[in-house]
C-alpha positions in Angstrom: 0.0 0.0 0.0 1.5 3.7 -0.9 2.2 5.5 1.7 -0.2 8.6 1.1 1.6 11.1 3.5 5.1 11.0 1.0 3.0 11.9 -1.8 3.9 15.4 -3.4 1.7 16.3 -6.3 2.7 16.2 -9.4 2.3 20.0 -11.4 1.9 19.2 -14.9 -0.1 21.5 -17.2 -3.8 20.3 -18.4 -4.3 20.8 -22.0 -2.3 22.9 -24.2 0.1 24.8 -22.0 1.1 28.6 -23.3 4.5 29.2 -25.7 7.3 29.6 -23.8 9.9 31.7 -25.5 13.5 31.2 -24.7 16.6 33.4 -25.2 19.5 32.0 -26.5 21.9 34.7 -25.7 24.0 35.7 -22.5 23.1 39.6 -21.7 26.0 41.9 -21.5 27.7 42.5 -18.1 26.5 45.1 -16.4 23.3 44.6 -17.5 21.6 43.6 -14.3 22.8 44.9 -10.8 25.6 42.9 -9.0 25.0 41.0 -5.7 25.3 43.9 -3.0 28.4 41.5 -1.5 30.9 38.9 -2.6 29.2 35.1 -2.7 30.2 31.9 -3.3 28.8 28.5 -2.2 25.8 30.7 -1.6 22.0 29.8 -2.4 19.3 31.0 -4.1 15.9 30.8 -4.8 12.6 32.8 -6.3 9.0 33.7 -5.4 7.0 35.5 -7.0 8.6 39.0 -8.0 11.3 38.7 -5.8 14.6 36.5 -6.0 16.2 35.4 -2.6 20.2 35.2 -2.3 22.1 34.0 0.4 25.4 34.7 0.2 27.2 31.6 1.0 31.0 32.2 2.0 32.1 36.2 1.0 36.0 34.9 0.6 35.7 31.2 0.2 37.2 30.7 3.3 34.2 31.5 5.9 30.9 31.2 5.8 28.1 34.2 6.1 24.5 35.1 7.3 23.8 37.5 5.1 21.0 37.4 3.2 19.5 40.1 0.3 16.2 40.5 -2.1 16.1 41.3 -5.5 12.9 42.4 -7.0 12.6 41.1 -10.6 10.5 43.8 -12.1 12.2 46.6 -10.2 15.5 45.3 -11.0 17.3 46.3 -7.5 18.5 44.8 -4.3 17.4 45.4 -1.0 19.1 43.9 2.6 16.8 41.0 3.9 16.8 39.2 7.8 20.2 38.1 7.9 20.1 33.7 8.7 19.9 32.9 12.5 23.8 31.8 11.6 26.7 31.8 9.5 26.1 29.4 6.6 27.3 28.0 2.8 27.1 25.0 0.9 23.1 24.6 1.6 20.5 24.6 -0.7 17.3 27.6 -0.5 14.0 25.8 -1.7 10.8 27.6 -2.4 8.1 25.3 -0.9 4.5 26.5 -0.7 5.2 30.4 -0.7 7.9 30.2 2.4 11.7 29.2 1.6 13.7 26.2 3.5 17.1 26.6 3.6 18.5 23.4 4.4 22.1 21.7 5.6 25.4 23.5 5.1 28.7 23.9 6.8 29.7 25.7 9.8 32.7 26.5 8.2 33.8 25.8 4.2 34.3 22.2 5.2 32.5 21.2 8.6 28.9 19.5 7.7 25.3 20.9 9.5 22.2 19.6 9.8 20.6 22.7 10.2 16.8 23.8 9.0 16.0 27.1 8.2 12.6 28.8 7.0 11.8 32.1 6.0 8.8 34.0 5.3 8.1 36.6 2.9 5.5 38.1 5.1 6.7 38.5 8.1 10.6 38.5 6.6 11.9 36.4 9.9 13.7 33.3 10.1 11.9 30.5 12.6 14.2 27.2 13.4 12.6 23.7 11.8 13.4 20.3 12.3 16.7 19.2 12.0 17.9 16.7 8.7 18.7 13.2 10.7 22.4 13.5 9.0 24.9 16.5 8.4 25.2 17.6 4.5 26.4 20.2 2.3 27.2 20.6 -1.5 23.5 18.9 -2.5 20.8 19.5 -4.6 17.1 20.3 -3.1 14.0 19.7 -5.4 10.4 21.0 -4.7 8.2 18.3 -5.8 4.2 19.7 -6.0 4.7 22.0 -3.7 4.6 19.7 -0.5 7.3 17.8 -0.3 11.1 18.8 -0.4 13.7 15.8 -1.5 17.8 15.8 -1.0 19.7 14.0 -3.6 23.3 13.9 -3.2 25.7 16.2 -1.4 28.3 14.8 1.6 28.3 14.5 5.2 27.9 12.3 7.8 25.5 10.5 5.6 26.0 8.3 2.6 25.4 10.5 -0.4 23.6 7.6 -2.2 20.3 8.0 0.5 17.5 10.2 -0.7 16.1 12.5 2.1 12.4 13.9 2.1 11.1 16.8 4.4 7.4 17.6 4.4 6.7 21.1 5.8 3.2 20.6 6.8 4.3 17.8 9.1 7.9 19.1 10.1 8.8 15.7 9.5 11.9 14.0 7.8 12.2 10.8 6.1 14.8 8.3 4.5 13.8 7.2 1.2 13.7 3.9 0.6 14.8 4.2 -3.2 19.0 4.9 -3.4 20.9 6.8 -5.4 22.3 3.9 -6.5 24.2 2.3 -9.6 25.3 6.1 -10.4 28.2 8.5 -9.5 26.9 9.3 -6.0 28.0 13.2 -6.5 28.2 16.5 -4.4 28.3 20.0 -5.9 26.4 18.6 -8.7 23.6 21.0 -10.7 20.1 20.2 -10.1 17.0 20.8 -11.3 13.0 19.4 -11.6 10.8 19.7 -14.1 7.2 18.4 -13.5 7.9 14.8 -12.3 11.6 14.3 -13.1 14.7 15.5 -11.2 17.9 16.5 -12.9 21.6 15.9 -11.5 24.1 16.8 -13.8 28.1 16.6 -13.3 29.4 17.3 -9.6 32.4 15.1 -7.5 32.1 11.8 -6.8 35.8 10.1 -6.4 36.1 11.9 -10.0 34.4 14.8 -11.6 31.6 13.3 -13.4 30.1 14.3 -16.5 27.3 12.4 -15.6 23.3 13.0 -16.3 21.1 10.7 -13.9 17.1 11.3 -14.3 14.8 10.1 -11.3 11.2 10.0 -12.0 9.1 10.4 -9.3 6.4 7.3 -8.8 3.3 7.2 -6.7 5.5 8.6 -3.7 8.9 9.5 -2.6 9.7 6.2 -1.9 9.4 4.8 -5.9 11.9 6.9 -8.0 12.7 5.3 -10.9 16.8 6.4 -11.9 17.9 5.8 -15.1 20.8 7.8 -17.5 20.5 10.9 -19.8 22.7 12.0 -22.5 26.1 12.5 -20.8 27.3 16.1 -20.5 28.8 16.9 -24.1 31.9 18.5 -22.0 34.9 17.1 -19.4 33.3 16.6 -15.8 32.4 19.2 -14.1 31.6 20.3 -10.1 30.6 22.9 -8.3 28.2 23.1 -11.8 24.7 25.8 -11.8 22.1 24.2 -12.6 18.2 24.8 -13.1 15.0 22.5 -14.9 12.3 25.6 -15.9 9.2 24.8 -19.0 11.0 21.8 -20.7 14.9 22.5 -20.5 17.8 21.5 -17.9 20.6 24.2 -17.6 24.1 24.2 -16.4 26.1 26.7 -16.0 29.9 27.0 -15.4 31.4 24.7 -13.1 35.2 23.5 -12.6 36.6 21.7 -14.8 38.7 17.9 -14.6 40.9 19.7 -17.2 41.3 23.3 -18.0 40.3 26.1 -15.8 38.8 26.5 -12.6 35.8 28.9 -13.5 33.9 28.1 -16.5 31.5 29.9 -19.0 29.8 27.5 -21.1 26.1 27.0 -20.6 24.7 23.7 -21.9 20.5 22.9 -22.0 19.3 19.3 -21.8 16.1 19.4 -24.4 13.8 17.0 -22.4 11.8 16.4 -25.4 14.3 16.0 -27.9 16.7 14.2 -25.1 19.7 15.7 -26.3 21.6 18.9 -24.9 22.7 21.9 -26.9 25.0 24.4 -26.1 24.5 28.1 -25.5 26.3 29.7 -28.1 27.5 32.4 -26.5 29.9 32.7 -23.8 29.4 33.6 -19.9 29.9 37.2 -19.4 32.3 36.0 -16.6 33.3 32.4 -15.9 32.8 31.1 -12.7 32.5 27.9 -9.8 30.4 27.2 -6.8 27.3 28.0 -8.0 25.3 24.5 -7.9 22.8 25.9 -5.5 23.2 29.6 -6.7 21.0 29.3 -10.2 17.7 30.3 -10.8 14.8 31.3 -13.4 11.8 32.5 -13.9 9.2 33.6 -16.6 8.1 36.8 -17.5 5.6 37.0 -19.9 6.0 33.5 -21.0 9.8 34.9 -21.4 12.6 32.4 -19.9 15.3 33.9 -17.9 18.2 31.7 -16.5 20.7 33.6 -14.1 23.6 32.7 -12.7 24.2 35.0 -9.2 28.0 35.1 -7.7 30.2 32.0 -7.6 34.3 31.7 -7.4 36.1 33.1 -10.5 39.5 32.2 -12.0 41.3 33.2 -9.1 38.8 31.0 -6.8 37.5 34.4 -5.5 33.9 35.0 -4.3 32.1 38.0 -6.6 28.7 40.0 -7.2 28.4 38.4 -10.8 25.1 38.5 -11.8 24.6 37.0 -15.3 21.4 35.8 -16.8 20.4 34.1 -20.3 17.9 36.7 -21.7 19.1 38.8 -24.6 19.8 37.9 -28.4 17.4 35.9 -30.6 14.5 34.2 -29.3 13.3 30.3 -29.5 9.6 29.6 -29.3 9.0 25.7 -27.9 5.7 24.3 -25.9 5.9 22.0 -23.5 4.6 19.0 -24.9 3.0 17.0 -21.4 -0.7 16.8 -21.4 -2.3 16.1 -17.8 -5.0 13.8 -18.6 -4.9 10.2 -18.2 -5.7 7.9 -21.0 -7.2 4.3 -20.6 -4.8 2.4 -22.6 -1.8 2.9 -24.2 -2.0 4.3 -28.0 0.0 5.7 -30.7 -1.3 8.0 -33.1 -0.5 8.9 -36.9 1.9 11.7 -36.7 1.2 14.8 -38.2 1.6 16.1 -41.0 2.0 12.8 -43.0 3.7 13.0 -45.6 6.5 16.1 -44.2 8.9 17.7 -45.3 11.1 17.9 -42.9 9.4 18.2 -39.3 6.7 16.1 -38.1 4.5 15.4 -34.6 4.4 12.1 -32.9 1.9 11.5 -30.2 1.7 8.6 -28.2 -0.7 8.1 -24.6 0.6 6.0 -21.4 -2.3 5.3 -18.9 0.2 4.0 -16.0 4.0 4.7 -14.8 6.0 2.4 -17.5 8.9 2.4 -19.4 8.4 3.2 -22.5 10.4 3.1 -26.0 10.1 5.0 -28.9 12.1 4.2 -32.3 12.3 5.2 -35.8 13.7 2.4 -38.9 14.0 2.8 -42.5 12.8 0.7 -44.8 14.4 -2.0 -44.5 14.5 -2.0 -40.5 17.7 0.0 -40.0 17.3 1.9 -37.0 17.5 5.8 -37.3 16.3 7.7 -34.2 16.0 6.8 -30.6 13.1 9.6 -29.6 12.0 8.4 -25.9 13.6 5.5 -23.9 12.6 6.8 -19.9 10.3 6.1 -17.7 7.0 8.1 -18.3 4.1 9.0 -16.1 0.4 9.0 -16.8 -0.2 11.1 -19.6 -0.9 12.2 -23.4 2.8 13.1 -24.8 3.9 14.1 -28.4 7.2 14.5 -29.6 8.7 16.3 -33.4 10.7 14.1 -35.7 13.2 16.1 -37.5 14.1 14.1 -41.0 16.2 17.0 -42.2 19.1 14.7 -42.4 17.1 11.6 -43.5 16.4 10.6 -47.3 12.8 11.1 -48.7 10.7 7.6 -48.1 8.9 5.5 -46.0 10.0 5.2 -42.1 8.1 3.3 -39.4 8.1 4.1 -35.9 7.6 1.7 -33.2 6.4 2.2 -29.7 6.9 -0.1 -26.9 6.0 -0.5 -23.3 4.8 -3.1 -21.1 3.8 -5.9 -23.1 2.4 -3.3 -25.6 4.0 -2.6 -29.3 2.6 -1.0 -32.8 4.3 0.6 -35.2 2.9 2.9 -37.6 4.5 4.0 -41.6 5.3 7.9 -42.1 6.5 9.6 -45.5 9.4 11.7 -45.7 8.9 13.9 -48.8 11.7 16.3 -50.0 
């Protein structure tokens, strides 16, 4: 029986969700305010209007309480309520309109178990339960805005256990699903979109270049981990990262071989399940920022940013960078809420194309589920889904821009369920 207190709900948009429309372009620096003071291993988080920063350690040496707001549509910072104590290397969550800053170190090196929440109305701190183990450097995930889940990080606890926190309850839990049969990482970049978590690079006994994708069953305690696209890049730790509308980005990061500060960006496509890089460079490379990235919507306008971090010197600085200036991509997020009876798979549309087309498929429980395209004469051509999915009505393009006019089949499988269906490729 599933135990209905771990169960977070799971925000997925009903019907057709809005355009989102994403920049593809690092602004200028200069172009939004700096953090009023140095950061790095600092935290941040967003809600509403207002963007919350915590500043982490101001020399990467000691850790700090101070604490600032930045309003979004007024584009300035204003001092917050500093943290009841000195902290760096925790995670700030947005939960249910209040933020949860959670674990940490003392100092740069020394572990806490520490629970913090703020909020916005009164602007005052108040002292939670504590996490059963110390931990610092991992990632914190908001999953349908009642439960809060730990993945990764070091301490006094394995980094392999997955922790859970409900607020309602002020309660903590251990997991019993692992983070197992993966680089077990710390400083790694996170990030959740609808019901899948994110973790990207970070240290394990090596820097990893490593993308590992839970999907969240009926409760915390059935997360299904399987392996993305690896990082098209050397490891990375100490790696930004953010899930917002359909895309995974990461952001700078040290790196196994070259410099300690980085300023490539790379986004993970979730539909097309393949990353891309930004093609422009970070105003200003940098480290430490795993728990420091952020973004939020405007308009149906994406904005990534990127707040402080450790640059090429390891220093900390007021860098405040964000992805929202040059040419514009428009996508939709392609997850329907409803859930179907069976499992189906349409004709895609248009049929013929020339060169894009639509794939739409229906799942009616968690499954696994497999989605191929083959020539002709059975050759296999495109991998398009192979992950766990949830309940749901999904579609997905097929891009034959590199293919040769003629017939393709595509094949879905899932369960004990397969059909395939013919599509013409006419150029």
């Amino acid at each position: 029986m599933n135990d209905i207190a771990n169960i977070g709900i799971d925000i997925v948009p009903l019907g057709l969700p809005p355009k989102s429309y994403y920049f593809t372009q690092w602004c200028p620096a200069g172009r939004y305010p700096p953090i009023p003071s140095p950061s790095c291993y600092g935290a941040a988080a967003i809600i509403g209007d207002t963007l919350y920063m915590e500043i982490g350690s101001p020399d990467g040496q000691t850790s700090s309480s101070l604490f600032y707001r930045y309003t979004i549509s007024g584009n300035a910072w204003s001092p917050g309520t500093s943290l009841p104590v000195p902290r760096s290397q925790g995670t700030l969550t947005e939960c249910n309109g209040k933020l949860y800053y959670i674990g940490g170190a003392l100092n740069i090196n020394t572990s806490v178990s520490d629970v913090f929440q703020y909020s916005p109305g009164t602007g005052q701190w108040v002292t939670k339960a504590s996490l059963p183990v110390t931990l610092l450097g991992h990632s914190a995930f908001n999953w349908g805005d009642s439960v809060i889940v730990l993945v990764g990080g070091h301490g006094n606890g394995t980094n392999s256990m997955i922790w859970y926190y409900k607020p309602a309850s002020n309660l903590w839990s251990l997991s019993t699903t692992q983070f197992e049969g993966f680089d077990t990482v710390s400083t790694q970049a996170g990030g959740i979109i609808n019901n899948k978590m994110y973790l990207a690079g970070g240290f394990a006994s090596k820097y990893s270049n490593q993308l590992a994708i839970g999907t969240f069953g009926p409760n915390v305690n059935n997360i299904y981990w399987y392996l993305g696209q690896p990082i098209p890049s050397c490891g990375k730790r100490g790696i930004g990262g953010v899930g917002i509308r359909g895309r995974f980005y990461i952001i700078g990061g040290k790196n196994q071989a070259g410099p300690i500060a980085s300023d490539s960006s790379f986004i993970y496509d979730i539909t097309a399940n393949q990353w891309q890089i930004v093609t422009s460079l970070k105003p200003h490379p940098v480290a430490n920022v795993n728990a420091s990235t952020v973004a939020w919507v405007n308009s149906d306008s994406v904005r990534v940013a990127c707040l402080g971090g450790s640059d090429l010197t390891n220093n900390a600085t007021t860098y405040f960078d964000v992805i929202g200036c040059g040419p514009v991509e428009i996508g939709i997020p392609k997850i329907s809420g409803s859930v179907p009876a069976v499992f189906s798979l349409m004709q895609n549309y248009p049929n013929p194309f020339n060169p894009t087309t639509v794939i739409q498929y229906s799942v009616p429980k968690l499954e696994k589920v497999d989605l191929r395209v083959y020539d002709v004469v059975g050759k296999e051509v495109a991998v398009l889904v192979n992950e766990y999915k949830t309940p749901g009505k999904y579609e997905i393009p097929f891009d034959g821009t590199n293919y040769s006019s003629g017939i393709y089949f595509y094949k879905l499988s899932a369960s004990s369920f397969t059909e395939t269906k013919k599509m013409v490729l006419i150029k």
